[in-house]
RODO-2510 file (C-alpha; in nm, 4 decimals, decimal comma):
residues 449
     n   res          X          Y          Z
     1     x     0,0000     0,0000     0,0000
     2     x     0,1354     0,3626    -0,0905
     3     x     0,2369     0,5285     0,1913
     4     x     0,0695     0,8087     0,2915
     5     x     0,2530     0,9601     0,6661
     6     x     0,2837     1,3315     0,7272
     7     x     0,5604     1,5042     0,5757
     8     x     0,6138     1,1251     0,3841
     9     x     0,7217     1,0996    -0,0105
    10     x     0,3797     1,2047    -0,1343
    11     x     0,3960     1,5348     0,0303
    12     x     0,7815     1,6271    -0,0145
    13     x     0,7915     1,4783    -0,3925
    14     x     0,4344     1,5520    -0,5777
    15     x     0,6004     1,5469    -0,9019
    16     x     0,6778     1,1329    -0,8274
    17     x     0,2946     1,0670    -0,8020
    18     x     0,1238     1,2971    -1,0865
    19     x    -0,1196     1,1673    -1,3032
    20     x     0,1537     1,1252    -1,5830
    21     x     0,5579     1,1491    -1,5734
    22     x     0,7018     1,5415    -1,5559
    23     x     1,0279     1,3960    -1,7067
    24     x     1,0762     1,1661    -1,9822
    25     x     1,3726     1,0090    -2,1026
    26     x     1,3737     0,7919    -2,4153
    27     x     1,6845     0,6021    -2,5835
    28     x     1,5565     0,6536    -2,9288
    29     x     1,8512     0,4472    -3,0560
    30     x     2,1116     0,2073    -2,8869
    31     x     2,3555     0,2142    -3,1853
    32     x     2,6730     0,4066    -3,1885
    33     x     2,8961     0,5856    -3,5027
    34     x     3,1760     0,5237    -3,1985
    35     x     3,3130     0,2566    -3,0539
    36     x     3,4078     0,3677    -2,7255
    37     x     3,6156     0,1397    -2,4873
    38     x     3,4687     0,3106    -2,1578
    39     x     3,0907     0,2472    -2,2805
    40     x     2,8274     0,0320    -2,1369
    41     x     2,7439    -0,1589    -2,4544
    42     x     3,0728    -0,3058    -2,4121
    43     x     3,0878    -0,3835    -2,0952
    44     x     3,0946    -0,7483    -1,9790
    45     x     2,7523    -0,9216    -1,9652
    46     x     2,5881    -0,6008    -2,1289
    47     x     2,2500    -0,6779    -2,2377
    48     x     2,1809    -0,3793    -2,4931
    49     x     2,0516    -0,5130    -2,8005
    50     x     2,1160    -0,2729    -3,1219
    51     x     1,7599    -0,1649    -3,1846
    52     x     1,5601     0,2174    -3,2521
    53     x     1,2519     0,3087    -3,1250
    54     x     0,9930     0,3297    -3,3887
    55     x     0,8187     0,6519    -3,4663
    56     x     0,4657     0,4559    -3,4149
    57     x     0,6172     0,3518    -3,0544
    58     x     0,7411     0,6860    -2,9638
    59     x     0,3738     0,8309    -3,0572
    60     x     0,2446     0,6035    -2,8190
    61     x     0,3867     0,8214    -2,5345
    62     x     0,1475     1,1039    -2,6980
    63     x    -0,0578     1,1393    -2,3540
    64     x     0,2160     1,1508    -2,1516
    65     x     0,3856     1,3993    -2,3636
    66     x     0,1064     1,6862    -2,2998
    67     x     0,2290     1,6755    -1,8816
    68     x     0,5879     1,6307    -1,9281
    69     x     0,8311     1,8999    -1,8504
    70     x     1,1459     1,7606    -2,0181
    71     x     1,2184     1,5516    -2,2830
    72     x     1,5761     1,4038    -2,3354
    73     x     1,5874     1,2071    -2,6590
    74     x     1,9147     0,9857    -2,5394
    75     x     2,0098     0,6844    -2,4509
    76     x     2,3152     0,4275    -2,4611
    77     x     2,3254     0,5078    -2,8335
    78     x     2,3856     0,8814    -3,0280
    79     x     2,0197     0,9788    -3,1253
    80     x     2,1619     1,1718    -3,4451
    81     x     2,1766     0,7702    -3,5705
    82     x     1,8022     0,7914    -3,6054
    83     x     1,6432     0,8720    -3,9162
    84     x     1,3001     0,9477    -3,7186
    85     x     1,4651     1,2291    -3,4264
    86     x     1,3434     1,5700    -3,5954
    87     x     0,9896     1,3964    -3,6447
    88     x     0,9958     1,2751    -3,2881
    89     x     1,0365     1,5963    -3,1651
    90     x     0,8249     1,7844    -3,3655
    91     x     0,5671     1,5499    -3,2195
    92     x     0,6421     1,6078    -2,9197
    93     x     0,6472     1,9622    -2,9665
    94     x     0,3108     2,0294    -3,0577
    95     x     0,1929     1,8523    -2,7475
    96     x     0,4244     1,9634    -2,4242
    97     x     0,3513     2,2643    -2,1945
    98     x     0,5066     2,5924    -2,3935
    99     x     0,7013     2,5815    -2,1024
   100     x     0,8483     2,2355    -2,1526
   101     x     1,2134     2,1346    -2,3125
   102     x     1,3379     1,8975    -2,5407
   103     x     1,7397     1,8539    -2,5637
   104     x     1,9839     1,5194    -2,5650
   105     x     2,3478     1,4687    -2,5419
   106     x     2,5559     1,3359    -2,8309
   107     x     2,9061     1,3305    -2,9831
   108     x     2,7731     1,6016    -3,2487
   109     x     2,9800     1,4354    -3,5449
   110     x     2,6902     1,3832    -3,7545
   111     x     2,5454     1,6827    -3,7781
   112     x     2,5080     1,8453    -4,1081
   113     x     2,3631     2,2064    -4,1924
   114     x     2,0216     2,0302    -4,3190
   115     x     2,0230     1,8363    -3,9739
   116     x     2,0616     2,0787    -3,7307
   117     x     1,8174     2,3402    -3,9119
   118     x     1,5636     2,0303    -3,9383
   119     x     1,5741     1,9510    -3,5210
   120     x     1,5771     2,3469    -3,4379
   121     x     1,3250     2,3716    -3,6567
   122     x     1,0924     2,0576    -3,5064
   123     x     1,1646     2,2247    -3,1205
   124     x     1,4824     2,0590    -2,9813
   125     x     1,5917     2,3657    -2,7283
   126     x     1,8970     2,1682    -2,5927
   127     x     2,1864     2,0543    -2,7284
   128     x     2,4522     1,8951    -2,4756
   129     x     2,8172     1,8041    -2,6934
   130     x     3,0526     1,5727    -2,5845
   131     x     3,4235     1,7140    -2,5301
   132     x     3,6430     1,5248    -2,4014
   133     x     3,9561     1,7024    -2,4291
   134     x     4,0953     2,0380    -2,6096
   135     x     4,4499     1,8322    -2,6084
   136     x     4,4594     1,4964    -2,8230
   137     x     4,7835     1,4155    -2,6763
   138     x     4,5939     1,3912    -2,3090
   139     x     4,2550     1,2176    -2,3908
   140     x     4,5205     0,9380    -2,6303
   141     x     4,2996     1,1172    -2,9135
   142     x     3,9874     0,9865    -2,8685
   143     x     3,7806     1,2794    -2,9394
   144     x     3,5288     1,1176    -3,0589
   145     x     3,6948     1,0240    -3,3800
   146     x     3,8741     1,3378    -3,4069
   147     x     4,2168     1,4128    -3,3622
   148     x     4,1224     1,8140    -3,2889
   149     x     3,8124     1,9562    -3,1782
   150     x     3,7559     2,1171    -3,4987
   151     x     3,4460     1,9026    -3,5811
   152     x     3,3281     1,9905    -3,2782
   153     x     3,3983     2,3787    -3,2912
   154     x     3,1800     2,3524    -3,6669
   155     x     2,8995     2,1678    -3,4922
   156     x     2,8438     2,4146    -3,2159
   157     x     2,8493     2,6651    -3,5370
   158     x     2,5559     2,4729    -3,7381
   159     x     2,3494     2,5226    -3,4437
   160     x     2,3768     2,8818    -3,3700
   161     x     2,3124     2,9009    -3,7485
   162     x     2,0441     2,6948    -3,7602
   163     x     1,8594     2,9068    -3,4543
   164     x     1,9421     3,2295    -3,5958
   165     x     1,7835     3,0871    -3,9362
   166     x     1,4881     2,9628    -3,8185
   167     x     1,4373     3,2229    -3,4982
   168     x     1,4279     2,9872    -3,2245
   169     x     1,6362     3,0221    -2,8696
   170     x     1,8059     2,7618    -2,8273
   171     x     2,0735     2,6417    -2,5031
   172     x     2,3984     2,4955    -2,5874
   173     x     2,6311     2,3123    -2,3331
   174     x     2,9575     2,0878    -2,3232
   175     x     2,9204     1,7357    -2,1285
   176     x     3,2479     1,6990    -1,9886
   177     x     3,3394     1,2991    -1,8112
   178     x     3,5795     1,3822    -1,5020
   179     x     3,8692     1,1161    -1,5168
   180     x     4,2218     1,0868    -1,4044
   181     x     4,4101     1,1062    -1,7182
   182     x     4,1688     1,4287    -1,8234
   183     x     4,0569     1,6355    -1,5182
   184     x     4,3450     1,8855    -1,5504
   185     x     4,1692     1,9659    -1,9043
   186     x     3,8693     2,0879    -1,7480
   187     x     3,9255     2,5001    -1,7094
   188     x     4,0366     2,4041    -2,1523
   189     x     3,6941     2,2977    -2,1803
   190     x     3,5344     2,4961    -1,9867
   191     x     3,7074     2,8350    -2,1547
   192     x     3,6698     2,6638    -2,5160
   193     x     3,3044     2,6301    -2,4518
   194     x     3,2442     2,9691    -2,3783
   195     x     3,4369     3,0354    -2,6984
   196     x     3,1618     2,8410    -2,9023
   197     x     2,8594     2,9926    -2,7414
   198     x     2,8072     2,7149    -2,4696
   199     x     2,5985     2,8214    -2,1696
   200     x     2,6480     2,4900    -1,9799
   201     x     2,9234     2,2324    -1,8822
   202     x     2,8015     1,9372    -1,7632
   203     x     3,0540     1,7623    -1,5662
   204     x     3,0111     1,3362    -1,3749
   205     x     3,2443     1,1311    -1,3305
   206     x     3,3275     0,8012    -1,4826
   207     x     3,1144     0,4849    -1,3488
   208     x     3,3590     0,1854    -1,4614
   209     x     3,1922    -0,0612    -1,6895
   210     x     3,5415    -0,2353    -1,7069
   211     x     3,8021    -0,3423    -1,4346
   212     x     4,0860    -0,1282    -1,5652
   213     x     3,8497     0,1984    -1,5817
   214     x     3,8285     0,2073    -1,1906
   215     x     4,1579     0,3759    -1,1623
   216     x     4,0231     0,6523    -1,3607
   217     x     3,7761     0,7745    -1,1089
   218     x     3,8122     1,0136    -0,8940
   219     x     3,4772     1,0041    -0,6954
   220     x     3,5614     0,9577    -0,2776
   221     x     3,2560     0,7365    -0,1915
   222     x     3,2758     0,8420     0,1799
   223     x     3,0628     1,1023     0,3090
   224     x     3,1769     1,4144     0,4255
   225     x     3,0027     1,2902     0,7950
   226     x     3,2247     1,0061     0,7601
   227     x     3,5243     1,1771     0,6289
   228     x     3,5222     1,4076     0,9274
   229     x     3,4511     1,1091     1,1615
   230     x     3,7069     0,9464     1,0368
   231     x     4,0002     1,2551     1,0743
   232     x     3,8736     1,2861     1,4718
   233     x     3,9464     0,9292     1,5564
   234     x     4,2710     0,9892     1,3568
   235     x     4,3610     1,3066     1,5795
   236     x     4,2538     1,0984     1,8949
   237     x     4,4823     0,7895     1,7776
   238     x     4,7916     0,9914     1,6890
   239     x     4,7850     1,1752     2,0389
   240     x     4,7846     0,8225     2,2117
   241     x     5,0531     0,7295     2,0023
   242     x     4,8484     0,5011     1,7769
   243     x     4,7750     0,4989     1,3584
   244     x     4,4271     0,4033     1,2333
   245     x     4,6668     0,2399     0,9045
   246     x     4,8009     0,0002     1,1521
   247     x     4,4747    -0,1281     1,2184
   248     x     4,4361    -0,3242     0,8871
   249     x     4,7632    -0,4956     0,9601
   250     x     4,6963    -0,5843     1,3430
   251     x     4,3869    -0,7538     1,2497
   252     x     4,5674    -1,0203     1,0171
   253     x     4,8264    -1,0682     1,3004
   254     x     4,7386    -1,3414     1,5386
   255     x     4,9371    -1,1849     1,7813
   256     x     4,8516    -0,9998     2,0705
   257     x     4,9769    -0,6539     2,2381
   258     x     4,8952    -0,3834     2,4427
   259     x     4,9190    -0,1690     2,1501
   260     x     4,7063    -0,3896     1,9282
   261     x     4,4247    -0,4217     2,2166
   262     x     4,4201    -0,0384     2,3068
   263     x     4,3757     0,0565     1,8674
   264     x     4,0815    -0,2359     1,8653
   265     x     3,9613    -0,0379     2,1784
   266     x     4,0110     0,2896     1,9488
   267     x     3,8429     0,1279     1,6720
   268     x     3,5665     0,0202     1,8646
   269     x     3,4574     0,3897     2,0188
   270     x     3,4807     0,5326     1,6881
   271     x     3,2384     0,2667     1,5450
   272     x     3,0096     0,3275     1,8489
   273     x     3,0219     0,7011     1,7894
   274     x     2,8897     0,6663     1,3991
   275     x     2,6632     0,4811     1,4983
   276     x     2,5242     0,7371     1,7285
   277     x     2,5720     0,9866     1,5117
   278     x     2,3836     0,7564     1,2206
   279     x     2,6739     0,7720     0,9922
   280     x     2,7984     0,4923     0,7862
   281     x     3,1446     0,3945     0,7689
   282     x     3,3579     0,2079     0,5906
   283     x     3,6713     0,2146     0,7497
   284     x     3,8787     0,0790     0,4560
   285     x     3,7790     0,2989     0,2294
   286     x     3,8088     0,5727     0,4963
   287     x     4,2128     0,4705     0,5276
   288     x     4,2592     0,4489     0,1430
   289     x     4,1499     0,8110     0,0633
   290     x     4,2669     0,9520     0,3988
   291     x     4,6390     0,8567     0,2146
   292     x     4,4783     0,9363    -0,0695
   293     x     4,3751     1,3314     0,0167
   294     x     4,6846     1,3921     0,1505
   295     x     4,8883     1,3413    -0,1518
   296     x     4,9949     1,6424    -0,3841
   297     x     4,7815     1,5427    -0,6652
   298     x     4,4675     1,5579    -0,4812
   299     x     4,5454     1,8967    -0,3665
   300     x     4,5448     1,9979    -0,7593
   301     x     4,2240     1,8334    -0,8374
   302     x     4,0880     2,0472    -0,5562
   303     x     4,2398     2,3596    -0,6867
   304     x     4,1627     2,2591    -1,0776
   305     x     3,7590     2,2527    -0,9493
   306     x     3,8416     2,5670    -0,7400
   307     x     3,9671     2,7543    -1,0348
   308     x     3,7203     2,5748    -1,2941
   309     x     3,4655     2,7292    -1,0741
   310     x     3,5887     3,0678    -1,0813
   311     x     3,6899     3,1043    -1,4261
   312     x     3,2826     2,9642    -1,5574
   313     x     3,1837     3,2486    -1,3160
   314     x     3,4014     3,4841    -1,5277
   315     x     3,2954     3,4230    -1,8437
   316     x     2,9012     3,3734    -1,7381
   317     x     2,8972     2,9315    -1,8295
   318     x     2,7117     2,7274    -1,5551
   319     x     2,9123     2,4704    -1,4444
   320     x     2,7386     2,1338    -1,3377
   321     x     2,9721     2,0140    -1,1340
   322     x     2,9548     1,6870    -0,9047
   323     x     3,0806     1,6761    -0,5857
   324     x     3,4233     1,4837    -0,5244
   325     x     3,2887     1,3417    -0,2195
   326     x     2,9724     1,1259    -0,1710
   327     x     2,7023     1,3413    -0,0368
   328     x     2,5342     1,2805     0,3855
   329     x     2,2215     1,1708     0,2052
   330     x     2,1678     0,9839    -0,0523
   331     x     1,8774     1,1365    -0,3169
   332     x     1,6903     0,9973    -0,6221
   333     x     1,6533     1,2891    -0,8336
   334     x     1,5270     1,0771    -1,1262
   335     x     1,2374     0,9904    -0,8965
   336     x     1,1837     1,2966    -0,6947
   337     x     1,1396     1,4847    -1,0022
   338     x     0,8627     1,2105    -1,1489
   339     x     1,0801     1,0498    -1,4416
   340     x     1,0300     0,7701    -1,6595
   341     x     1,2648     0,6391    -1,8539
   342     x     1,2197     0,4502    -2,1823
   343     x     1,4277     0,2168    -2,3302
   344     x     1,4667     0,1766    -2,7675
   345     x     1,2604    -0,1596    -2,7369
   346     x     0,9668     0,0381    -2,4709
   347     x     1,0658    -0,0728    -2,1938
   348     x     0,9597     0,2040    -1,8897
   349     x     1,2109     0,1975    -1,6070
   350     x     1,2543     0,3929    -1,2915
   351     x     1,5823     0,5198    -1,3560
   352     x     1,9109     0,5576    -1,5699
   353     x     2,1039     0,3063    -1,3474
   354     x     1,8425     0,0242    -1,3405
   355     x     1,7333     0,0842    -1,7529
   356     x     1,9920    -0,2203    -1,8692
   357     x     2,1791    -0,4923    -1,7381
   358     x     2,4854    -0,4734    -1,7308
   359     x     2,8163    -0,5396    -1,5185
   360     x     3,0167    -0,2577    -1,3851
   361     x     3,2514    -0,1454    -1,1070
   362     x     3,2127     0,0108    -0,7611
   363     x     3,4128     0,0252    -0,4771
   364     x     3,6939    -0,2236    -0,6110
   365     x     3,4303    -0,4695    -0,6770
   366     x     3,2321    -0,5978    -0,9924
   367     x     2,8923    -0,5303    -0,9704
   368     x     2,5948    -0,7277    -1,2101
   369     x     2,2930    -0,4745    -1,2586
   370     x     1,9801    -0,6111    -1,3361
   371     x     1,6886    -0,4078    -1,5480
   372     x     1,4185    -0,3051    -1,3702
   373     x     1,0702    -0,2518    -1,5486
   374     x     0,7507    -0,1646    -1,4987
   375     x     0,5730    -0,2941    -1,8309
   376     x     0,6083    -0,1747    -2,1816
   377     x     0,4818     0,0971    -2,4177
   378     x     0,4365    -0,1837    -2,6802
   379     x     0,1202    -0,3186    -2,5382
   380     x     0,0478    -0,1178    -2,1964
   381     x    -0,0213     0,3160    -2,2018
   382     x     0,2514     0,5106    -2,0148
   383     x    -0,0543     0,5913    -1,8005
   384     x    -0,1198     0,2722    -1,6901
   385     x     0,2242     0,1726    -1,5890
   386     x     0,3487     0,5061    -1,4402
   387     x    -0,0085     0,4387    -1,2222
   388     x     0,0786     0,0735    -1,1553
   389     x     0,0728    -0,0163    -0,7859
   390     x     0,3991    -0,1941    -0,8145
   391     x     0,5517     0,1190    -0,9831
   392     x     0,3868     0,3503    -0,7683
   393     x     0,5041     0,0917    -0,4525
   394     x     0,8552     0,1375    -0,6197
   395     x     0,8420     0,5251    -0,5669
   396     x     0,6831     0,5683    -0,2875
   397     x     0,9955     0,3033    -0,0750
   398     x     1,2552     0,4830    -0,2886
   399     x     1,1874     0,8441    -0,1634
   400     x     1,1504     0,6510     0,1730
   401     x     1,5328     0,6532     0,2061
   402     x     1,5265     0,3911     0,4237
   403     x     1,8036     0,1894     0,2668
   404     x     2,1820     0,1154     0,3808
   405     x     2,4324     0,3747     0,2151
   406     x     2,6203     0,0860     0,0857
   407     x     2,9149     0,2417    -0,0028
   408     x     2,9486     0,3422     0,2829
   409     x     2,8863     0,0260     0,5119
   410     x     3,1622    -0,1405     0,7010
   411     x     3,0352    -0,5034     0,5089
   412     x     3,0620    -0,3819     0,1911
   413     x     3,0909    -0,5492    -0,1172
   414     x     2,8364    -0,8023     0,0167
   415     x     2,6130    -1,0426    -0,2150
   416     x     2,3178    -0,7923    -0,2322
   417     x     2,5907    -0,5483    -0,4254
   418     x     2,7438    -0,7988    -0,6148
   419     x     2,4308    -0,9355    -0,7067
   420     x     2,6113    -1,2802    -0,8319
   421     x     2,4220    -1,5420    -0,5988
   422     x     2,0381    -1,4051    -0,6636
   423     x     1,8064    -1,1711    -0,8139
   424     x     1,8220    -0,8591    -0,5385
   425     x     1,5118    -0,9396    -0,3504
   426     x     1,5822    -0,7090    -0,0309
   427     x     1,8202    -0,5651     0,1627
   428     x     2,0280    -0,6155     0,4636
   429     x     1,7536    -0,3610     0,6253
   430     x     1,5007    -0,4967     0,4484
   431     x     1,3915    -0,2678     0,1666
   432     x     1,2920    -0,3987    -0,1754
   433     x     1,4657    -0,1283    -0,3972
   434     x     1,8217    -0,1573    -0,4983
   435     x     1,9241     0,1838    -0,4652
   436     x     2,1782     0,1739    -0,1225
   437     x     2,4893     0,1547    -0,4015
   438     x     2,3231     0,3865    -0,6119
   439     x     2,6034     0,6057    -0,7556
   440     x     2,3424     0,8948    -0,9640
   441     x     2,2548     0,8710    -0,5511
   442     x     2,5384     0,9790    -0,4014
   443     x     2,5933     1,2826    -0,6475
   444     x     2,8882     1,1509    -0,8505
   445     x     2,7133     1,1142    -1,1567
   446     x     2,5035     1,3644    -1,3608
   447     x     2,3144     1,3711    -1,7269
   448     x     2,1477     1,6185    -1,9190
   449     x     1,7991     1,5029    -1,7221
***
């Protein structure tokens, strides 16, 4: 049964439980003109069949269409693939609020004069390019195919054209992925940009559909509430002439001390006091990135976001950028803001990181995702599976936030994040909703939605 307390998810999140979705998202295509080695569809176990959404399907979503908000035509694949986008949108056009938006991300390779005028023309107000680098010789030239961002720099000018042309404002940003080898580039983008009329920059970081891309990330999955947890036991330790490191290597030792006892004692008050503070801790990954944060590297990511931040102020670009720490609480945007999310075969899911299985990497660990749907635009209306009970159900325990911050938890991986023994059924609270290792959750990852 929906729950219906005071101050609960119906009252803080109305836009989860409207008649119809406020957001949609739908993959109109899964293929790719790239081949990139960091995406999805190549990830291990990835179960994203090359399909497109057909115009008849996407019409199908016509009642929904008249309440939604914002439209993102993207997916997995580059939506300039299909043949069917401007007619899609000018579809939807005619039925959104005047207020509403329409906009995806792509790699912006394929656009042509004809194209862009054609998709300004049908109502697409958004336009989010990939970038990942100003400097070839950083990103080992993959720019998307290019070996210079010239392509780029004349697809950013088609679109300007193409609004001027036709009359229409349009908003165009950068979509920037934050990774070791290429954060140092980011004031480059961020000033080149500006230079082609971009208003945004959307910045995430990299979620690691392979085992060698976890090195790349540079998202702390500790809380801040941890973090400074964490630093006062330190203090306390050091002053009694202990090191929280040691503890790691004491526990291994069958041996026993009067040093070893009193850092287990240490250990032990610290645990006691997060959990009377409610804070989850994982104390290994509080002792990797307490070395980590302390080396001289981390200090220049910190001031390459500090001056990133400054210099967007400067020249008048809003920077989206993610935190590099895990944030106190974890949050669903995707359904606190009422989206649905459809998939190129009509699938409606709940989110972007439940939309396809796949296998991918948090926390050291693999991790197997598992789709999770609510029925299908094929043979159901978007009505009647947005107003589903299980859907609804789905919601309504999400926005409950009543479920371990995984990352965060001193058990962590266990089977329920690995999800290799069974189907996720529950929780080690309890809950049915898979969203305690959530990482759109914890604020390191952002889209266009």
């Amino acid at each position: 049964m929906l729950k219906q307390t005071t101050g609960g998810p119906l009252e803080k999140f109305p836009a989860a439980f409207r008649e119809y979705p406020a957001r949609l998202q739908v993959e109109v295509t899964t293929r790719c003109n790239m081949n990139c080695s960091m995406c999805v569809k190549y990830a291990p176990e990835s179960d994203i069949p090359e399909t497109d959404i057909s115009l008849e399907d996407f019409k199908k979503l016509g009642p929904a269409l008249e309440h939604c908000e914002k439209l993102v035509l993207n997916g997995i694949g580059e939506p300039l693939l299909h043949p069917g986008l401007a007619a899609m949108a000018a579809f939807a056009r005619e039925r959104m609020p005047k207020h509403g938006s329409i906009g995806f991300q792509t790699n912006g390779l394929l656009f042509t004069e004809a194209r862009a005028r054609e998709l300004v023309e049908a109502g697409v107000d958004t336009f989010c390019i990939s970038v990942d680098s100003v400097d070839s010789s950083v990103s080992g030239g993959e720019l998307h195919g290019q070996s210079s961002t010239e392509r780029l720099a004349h697809t950013f000018a088609l679109l300007k054209q193409a609004a001027e042309h036709s009359g229409s404002q349009i908003k165009l940003g950068a979509e920037f992925v934050l990774m070791a080898d290429t954060y140092k580039q980011l004031p480059d983008v961020i000033r080149w940009a500006a230079g082609q009329g971009a208003e945004f920059v959307l910045c995430s970081h990299v979620l690691a559909y392979h085992e060698s891309m976890q090195e790349q990330s540079l998202f702390n999955p500790n809380t801040p509430a941890a973090t400074e947890l964490f630093d006062k036991w330190n203090d306390i330790a050091r002053d009694q002439g202990q090191d929280l490191q040691n503890y790691f290597s004491f526990v291994w030792n069958p041996g026993r001390s009067m040093k070893r006892e009193k850092l287990f004692d240490l250990i032990r008050e610290m645990r006691a006091d997060a959990e009377l503070r409610g804070i989850w801790i994982n104390l290994r990954n509080l002792a990797d990135w307490d070395q980590r944060r302390r080396t001289d590297e981390y200090q220049q990511l910190l001031d390459i976001y500090a001056y990133s931040e400054e210099l967007a102020a400067e020249l008048g670009v809003d920077l989206r950028l993610p935190p590099l720490m895990a944030e106190n609480e974890l949050s669903c945007s995707f359904v606190e803001e009422g989206a649905a999310f459809i998939t190129s075969n009509g699938d409606v899911s709940p989110c972007q990181f439940l939309w396809h299985s796949c296998t991918c990497y948090l926390d050291g660990s693999e991790k197997l995702l598992r789709q999770k749907k609510f029925g299908n635009i094929k043979g159901v209306e978007i009505s009647e599976i947005w107003d589903s009970v299980p859907y609804k159900v789905f919601r309504s325990d999400v926005l409950e936030y009543e479920y371990p911050y995984c990352s965060n938890c001193p058990m962590a991986p266990c089977d329920d994040i690995i999800g290799r023994s069974t189907e996720f059924e529950c929780d080690c609270l309890g809950v049915e909703v898979p969203c305690g290792h959530c990482p759109w959750a914890m604020g390191g990852l952002q889209c266009l939605m």
